[in-house]
Residue frames as qw, qx, qy, qz and C-alpha x, y, z in Angstrom:
[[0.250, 0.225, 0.088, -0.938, 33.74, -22.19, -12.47],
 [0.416, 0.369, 0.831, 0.033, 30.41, -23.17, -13.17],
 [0.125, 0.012, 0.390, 0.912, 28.26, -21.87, -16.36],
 [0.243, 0.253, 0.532, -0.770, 25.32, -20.32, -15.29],
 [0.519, 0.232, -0.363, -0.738, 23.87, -20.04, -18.67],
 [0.424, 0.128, -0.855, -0.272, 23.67, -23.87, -18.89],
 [0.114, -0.226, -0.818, 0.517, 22.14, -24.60, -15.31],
 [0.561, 0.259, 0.094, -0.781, 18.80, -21.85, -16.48],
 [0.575, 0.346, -0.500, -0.548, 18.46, -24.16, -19.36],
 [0.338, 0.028, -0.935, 0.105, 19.00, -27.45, -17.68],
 [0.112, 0.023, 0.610, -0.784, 16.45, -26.26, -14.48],
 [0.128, 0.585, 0.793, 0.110, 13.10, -26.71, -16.40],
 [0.092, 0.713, 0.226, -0.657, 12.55, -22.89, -15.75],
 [0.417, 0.824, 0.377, 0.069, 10.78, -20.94, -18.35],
 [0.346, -0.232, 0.159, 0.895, 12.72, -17.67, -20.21],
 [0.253, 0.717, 0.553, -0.342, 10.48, -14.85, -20.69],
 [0.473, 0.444, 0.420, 0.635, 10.07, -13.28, -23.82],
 [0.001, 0.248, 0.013, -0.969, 10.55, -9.68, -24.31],
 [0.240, 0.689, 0.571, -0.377, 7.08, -7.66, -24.60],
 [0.275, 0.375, 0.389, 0.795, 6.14, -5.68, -27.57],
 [0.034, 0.442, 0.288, -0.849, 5.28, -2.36, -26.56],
 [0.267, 0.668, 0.691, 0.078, 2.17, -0.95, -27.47],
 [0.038, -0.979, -0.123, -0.158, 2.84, 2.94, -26.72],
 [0.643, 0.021, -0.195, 0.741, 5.26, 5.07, -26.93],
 [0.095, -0.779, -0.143, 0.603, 6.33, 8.77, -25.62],
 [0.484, 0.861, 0.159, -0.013, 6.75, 11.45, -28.01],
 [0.290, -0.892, 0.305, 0.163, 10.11, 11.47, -27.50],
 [0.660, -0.309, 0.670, 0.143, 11.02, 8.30, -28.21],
 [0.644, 0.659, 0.387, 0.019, 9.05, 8.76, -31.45],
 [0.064, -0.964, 0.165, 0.198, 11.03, 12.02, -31.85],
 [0.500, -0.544, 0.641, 0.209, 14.45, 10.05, -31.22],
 [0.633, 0.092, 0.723, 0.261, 13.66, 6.75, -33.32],
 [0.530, 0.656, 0.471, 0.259, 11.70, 8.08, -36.62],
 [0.295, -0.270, -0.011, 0.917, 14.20, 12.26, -36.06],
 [0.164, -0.706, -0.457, -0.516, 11.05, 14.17, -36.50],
 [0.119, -0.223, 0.441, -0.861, 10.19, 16.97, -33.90],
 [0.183, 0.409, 0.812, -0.375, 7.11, 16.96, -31.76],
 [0.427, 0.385, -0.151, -0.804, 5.51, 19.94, -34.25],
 [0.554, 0.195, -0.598, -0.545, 5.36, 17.19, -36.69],
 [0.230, -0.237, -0.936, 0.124, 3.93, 14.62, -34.46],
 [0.247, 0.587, 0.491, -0.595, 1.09, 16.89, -33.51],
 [0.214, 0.445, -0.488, -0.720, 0.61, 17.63, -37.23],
 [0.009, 0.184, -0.983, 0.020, 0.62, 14.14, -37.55],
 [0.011, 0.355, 0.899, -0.255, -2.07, 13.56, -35.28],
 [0.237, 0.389, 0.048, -0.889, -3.72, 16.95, -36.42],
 [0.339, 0.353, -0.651, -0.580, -4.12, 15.27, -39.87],
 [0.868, -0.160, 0.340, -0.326, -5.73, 12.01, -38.07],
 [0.736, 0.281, -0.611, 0.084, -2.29, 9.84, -39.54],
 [0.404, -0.174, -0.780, 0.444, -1.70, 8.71, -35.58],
 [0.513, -0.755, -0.191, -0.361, -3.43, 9.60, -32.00],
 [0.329, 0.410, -0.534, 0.663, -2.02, 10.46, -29.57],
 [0.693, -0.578, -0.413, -0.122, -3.63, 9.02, -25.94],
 [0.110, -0.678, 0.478, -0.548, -3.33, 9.53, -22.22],
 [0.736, 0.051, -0.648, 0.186, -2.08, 7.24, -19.67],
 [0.648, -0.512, -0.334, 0.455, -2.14, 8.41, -16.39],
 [0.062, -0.904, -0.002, 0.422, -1.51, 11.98, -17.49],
 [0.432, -0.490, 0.526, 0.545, 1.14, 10.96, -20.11],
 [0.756, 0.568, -0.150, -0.288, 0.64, 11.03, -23.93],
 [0.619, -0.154, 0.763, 0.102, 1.48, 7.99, -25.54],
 [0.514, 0.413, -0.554, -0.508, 1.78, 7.06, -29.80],
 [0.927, 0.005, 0.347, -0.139, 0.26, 3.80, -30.34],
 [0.399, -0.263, 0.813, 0.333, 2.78, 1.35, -31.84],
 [0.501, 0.424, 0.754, 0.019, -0.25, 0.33, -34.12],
 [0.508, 0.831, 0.187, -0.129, -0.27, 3.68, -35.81],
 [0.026, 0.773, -0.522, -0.360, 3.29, 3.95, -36.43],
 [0.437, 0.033, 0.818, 0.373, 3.46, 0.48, -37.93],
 [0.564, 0.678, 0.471, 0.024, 0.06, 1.94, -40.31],
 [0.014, 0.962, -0.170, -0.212, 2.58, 4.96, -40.99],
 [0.105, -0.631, 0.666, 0.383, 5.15, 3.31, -41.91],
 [0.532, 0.123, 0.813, 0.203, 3.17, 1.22, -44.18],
 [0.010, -0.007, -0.401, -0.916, 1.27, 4.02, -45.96],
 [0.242, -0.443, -0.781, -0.367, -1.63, 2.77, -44.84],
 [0.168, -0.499, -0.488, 0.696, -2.20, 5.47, -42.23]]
C-alpha cells in the first residue's frame, strides 16, 4: 500500500492554507459566542458591531467581533 500523504509532499505541489473568514451569519455568532440574535441587534443598535448585506444575507464582520472581544469595540 502506498502512502498518499508522502507522494503530495514529495510532488512539488503546493498545500493551501485555510482562509480566514471575514463574515459571519448571525447564527453562527449566536452558536459560537451563546448569545441570541436580540442581543446581536442590540449589539449593533449600540454601534459595538455592524451588521452588512451580501447578496441579501446579513453578515458580522470578523473584525468587529475580534474589537469585541478585545474591549475595544
Amino acid at each position: 500500500m502506498t502512502d498518499t500523504t508522502t507522494q503530495a509532499t514529495n510532488d512539488n505541489s503546493t498545500t493551501a492554507l485555510p482562509v480566514k473568514r471575514r463574515a459571519y451569519t448571525i447564527k453562527e455568532v449566536c452558536r459560537d459566542y451563546d448569545i441570541s440574535a436580540a442581543t446581536i441587534y442590540r449589539m449593533r443598535d449600540r454601534g459595538l458591531i455592524r451588521i452588512i448585506k451580501i447578496g441579501g444575507a446579513s453578515r458580522i464582520l470578523d473584525e468587529d467581533l475580534v474589537k469585541l472581544e478585545k474591549g475595544v469595540a
